[in-house]
N, C-alpha and C positions, 0 to 999 in steps of 0.2 A: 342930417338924419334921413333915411331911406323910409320911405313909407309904411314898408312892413315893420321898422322899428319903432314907428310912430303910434305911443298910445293914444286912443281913441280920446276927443276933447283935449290935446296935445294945447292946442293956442287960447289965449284967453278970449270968452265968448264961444269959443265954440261949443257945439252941443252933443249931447253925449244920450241916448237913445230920445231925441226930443229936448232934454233938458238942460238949460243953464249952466255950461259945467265951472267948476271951477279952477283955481290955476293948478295942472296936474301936480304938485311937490305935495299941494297944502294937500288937494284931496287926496293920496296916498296916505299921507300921514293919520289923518282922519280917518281913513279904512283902517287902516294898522292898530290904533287906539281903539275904536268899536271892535275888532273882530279879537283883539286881545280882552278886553274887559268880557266881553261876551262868553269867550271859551273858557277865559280864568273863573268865569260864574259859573259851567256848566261840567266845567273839570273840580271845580271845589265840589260841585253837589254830588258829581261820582265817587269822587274820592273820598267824602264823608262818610258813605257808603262804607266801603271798602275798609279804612280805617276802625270804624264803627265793629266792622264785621268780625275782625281781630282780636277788640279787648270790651266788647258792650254785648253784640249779638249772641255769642255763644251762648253766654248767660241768662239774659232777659227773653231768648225767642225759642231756645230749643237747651233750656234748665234741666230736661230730664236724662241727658246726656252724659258720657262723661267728657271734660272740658277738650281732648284731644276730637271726639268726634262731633262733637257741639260746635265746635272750631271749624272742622270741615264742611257740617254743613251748614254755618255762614257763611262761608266761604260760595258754597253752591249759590244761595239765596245769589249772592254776588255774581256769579259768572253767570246768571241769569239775564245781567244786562250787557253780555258781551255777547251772545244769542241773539235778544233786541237789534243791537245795532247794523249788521248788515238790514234786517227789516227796517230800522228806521235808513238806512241809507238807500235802499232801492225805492222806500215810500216817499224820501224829500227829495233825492236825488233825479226822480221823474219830474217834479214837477218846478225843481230847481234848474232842468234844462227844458224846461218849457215854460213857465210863465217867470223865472226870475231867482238869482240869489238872495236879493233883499228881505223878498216877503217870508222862505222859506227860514231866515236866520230867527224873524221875527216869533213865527210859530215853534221853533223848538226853543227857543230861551224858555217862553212860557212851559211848555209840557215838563223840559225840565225840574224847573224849579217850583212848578206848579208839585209835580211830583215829591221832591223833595223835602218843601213844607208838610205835605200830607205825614210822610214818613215821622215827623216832629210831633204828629199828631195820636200816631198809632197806639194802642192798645198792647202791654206785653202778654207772654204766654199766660201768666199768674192771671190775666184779668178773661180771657176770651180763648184758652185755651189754643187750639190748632188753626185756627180763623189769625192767629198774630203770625205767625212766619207767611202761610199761604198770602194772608196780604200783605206782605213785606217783599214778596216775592214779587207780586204784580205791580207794585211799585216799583221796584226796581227794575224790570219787564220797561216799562213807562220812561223811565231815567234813560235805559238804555236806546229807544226807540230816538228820543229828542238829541242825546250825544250821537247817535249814526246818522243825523242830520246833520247834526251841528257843523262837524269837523269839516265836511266838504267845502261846505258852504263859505266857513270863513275863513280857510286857506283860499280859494278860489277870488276871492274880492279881494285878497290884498294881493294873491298872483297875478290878479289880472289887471291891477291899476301900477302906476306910478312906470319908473323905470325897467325897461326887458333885462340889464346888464344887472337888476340888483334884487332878480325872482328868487331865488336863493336867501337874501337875507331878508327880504319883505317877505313871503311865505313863511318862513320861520318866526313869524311874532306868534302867531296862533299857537301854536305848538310850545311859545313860551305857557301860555295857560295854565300846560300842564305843571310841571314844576308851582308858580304859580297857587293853582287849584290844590293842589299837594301841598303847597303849606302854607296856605291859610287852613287846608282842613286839619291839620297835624299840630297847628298852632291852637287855634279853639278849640280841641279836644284836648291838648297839653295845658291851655290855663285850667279849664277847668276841671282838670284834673288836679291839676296843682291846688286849685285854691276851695275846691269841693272836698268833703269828703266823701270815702267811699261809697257812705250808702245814700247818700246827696247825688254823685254822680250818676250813678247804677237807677238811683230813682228818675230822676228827673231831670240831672244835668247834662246828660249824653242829647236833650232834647235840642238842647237850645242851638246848637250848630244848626237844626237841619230848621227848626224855625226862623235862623236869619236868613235863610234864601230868599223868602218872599221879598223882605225888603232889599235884598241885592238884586233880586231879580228886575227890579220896576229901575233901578238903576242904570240896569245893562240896557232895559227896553229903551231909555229913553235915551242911551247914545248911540244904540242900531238903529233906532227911526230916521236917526237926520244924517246918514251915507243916502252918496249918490249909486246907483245899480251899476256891476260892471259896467265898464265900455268894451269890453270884446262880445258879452253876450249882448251888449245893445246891438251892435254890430249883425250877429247873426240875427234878431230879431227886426230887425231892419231890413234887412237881406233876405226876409222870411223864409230863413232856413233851420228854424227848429224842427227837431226831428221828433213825429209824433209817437215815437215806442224806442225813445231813446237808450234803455236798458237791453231790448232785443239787439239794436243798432250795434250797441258798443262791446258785446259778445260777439259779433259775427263781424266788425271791424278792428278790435283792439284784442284778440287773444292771447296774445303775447304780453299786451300791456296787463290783462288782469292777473295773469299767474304772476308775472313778476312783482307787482306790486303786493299781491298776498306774502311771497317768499319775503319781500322789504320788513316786512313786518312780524313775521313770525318769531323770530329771533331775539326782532329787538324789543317787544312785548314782553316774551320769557324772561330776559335780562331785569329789566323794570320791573316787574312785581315780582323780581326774588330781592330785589336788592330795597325794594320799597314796602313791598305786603309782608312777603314770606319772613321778613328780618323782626319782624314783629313777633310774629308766632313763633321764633328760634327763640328769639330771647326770652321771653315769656314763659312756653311750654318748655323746652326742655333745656335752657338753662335756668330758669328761675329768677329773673332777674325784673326789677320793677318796670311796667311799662312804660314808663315817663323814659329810661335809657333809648326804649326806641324809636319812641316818640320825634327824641331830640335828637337823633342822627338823625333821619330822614329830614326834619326840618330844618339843619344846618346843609346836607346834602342839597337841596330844594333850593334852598335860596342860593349856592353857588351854581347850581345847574340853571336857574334865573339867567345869569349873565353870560353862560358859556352857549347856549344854544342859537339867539342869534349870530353870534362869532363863527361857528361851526356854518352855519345858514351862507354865510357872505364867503365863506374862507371855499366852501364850494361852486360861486358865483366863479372865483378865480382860479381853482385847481379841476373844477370839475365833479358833479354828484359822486361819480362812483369811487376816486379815490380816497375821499372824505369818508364816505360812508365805512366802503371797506377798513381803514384804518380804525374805525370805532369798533367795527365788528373784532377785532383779531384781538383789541385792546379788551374789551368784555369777557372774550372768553377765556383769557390769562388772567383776566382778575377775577372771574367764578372760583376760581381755584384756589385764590388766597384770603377770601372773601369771608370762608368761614372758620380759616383760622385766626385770625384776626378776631370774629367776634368770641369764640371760644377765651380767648385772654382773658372775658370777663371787662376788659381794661375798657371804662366810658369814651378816652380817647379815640382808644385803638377801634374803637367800636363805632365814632364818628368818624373816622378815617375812613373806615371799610365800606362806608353809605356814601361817602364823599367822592372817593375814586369811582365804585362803582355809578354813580350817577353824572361824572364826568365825560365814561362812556358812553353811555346813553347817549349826554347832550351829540357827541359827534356821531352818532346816528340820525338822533332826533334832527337836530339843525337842518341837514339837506333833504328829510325824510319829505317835509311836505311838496317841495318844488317837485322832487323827484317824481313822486307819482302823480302828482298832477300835470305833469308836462307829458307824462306816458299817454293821453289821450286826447284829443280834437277838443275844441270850446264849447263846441255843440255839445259833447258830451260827456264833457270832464268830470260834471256834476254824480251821475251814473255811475262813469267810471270808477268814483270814489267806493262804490259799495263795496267793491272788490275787494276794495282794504280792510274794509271790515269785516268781509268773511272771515280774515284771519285772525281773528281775536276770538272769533270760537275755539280755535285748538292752539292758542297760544295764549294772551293773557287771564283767558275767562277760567285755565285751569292751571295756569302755573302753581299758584298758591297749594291746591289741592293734589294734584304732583306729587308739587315737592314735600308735600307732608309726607303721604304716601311712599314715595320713594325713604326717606327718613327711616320709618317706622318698618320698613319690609329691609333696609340694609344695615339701620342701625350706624349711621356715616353721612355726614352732611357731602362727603364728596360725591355721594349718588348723585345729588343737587347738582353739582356741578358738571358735571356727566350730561346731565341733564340738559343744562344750558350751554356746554357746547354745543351740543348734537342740532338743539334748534339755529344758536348762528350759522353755523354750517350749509343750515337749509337758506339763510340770507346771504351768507356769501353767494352761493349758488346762484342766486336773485341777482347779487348785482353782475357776477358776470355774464349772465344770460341777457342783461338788460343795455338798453343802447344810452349813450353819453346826451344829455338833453339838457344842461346849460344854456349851451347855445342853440336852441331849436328855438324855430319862428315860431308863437301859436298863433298865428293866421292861416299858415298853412297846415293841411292835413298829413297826416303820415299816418296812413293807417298800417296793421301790421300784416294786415292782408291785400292783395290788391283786391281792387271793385272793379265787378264785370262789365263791360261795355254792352252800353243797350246795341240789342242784335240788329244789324244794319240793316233796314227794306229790301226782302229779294226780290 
């Protein structure tokens, strides 16, 4: 193995920015298990959110509505923390290419789920009138700030440890989370819906989801304290080549890398909360159908998308990010299309099928989604880089839900929906053919997307 293949702390004993490292397989594994348990805590506390916003919020935060527009703007309160997250990713993402992955993962677990519990805590409109949504809001604001840190950070620690030939399927555990995060929160919201009654729920039992974060949270703390920090960014910090305005940096060397990795994600954002949020509010609002049906598609959905994502991760280790990806893209947007005929059947089956395929797609986005943009940027400032990706969850996930209602309601045709969700894949296919093959790219070496000027020689 060639030096540039060689990760950093490669032989036993060596060290790894200073420290003791250990034997590269175990520590991989070890990142992989922290940066999964950590994101599956901080994607349950979003998605609890989110969930919550569907069949609780309307109700309890903004009662004076009628349930179609009470719907949308929980919906809003929600796409509040998709706002948040580019801000939390340019705010951890600074100072995650400059003092460290580690400490910054540390501090959004907490804000997270610090957040979270609060929410568990809150006051409804009945009690505090207009002060219960506004602070629902800002917590959520908060929620989003600690996930636009999150993500970077622990895709980056599992990309940047273990084997270069399997960054593909090791960056893909993070992103298991998601799924994940998605149904544990679909699960405690579905017992207790089950085993609550209505007005048990609606009072007091929608609480308790967001009060066990605390104690999940001191969980997650206490298996990110014991990774070791990259070895690549030991590397550059070693080499004292952290760059002090790293976000300026990586706009004026990676412009290519930031737009494409926004187009990666636009699409396949839309996809995901129509076949995950919006499936909620179809069945509910305008067919009429008890929440627990959608409940339990998503959460059957979720735990098959569990095992298909890292597969998707490694399956582009060997074919390549972009032809993986693109194959998920084409396959989404042919299943937008039969997506809600399917749930119109009314048929519980038919109606788990249609979240099942649908989120099968995904997974083959999802899987090479994280390698892919993290390899679009230098080590130094990959962290940064990340925010990029966030920005597009402001005009892609933070409003699908409220969209596609919209779209609904003005056509009267769930196909508008789907219309809809073409048009954004379309904007990621676009993404991936703009974007270069980076499987096999060295991240030692730079490749910026612009060249850099040569200091002007002494006349």
């Amino acid at each position: 193995m060639t030096n540039s293949e060689r990760p950093a702390g490669d032989g036993p004993g060596q060290a790894v920015g200073g420290q003791p490292a250990a034997p590269p397989g175990r520590q991989a594994r070890k990142v992989i298990v922290a940066s999964l348990v950590g994101t599956s805590l901080e994607w349950y506390d979003f998605f609890l959110y989110a969930t919550a916003s569907a069949v609780v919020f309307n109700r309890l935060f903004f009662p004076t509505f009628n349930p179609v527009v009470g719907t949308l703007l929980a919906f809003s309160t929600a796409g509040i923390g998709f706002v948040a997250r580019p801000l939390g990713g340019i705010i951890f993402g600074h100072f995650g290419d400059r003092v460290g992955r580690k400490q910054v993962l540390v501090v959004t677990l907490i804000l997270m789920g610090g957040a979270t519990f609060l929410i568990g805590l809150l006051p409804t409109y009945a009690a505090i009138g207009i002060w219960a949504p506004l602070l629902l809001g800002l917590l959520r604001f908060l929620q989003g700030i600690g996930l636009g840190g999150e993500w970077g950070g622990a895709v980056l620690m599992t990309l940047e440890h273990g084997d270069p030939k399997r960054r593909g399927f090791n960056a893909s555990w993070p992103q298991v989370g998601v799924p994940v995060g998605n149904l544990l929160a679909a699960a405690v919201l579905g017992l207790l819906n089950g085993v609550l009654s209505e007005q048990d729920f609606l009072s007091w039992g929608w609480r308790v989801g967001f009060l066990l974060s605390g104690a999940l949270v001191l969980v997650g703390l206490w298996i990110r304290l014991t990774i070791a920090e990259s070895p690549l960014f030991a590397e550059v910090v070693d080499h004292g080549e952290t760059s002090s305005m790293p976000l300026v940096e990586v706009i004026k060397r990676h412009p290519r890398g930031i737009l494409v990795s926004m187009g990666l994600r636009i699409g396949t954002d839309v996809a995901f909360y129509t076949f995950t949020s919006y499936i909620l509010v179809y069945l509910t609002t305008n067919l009429r159908l008890n929440r627990g049906v959608g409940l339990t598609a998503v959460l059957v959905g979720s735990a098959i998308e569990l095992a298909l994502i890292p597969l998707f991760g490694a399956l582009s280790d060997r074919f390549g990010r972009r032809p993986v990806y693109a194959a998920g893209v084409v396959a989404a947007a042919i299943w937008g299309f039969v997506f809600f005929p399917l749930l119109d059947t009314r048929s519980t089956p038919l109606i788990v099928l249609a979240a099942v395929i649908g989120l099968m797609t995904h997974a083959a986005m999802y899987g090479p989604q994280a390698a892919f943009v993290a390899e679009l940027f230098s080590t130094k400032l990959r962290y940064s880089g990340s925010a990029a990706y966030q920005l597009a969850g402001v005009v892609s996930g933070a409003i699908a839900p409220i969209v596609a209602i919209a779209l609904y309601q003005s056509f009267g045709t769930a196909y508008a929906v789907s219309g809809y969700v073409l048009a954004m894949l379309l904007i990621t296919l676009l993404a991936i053919v703009c974007a270069p093959e980076t499987a096999h790219a060295d991240l030692r070496e730079e490749h910026p997307d612009t060249p850099v000027a040569p200091n002007p020689s002494p006349s």
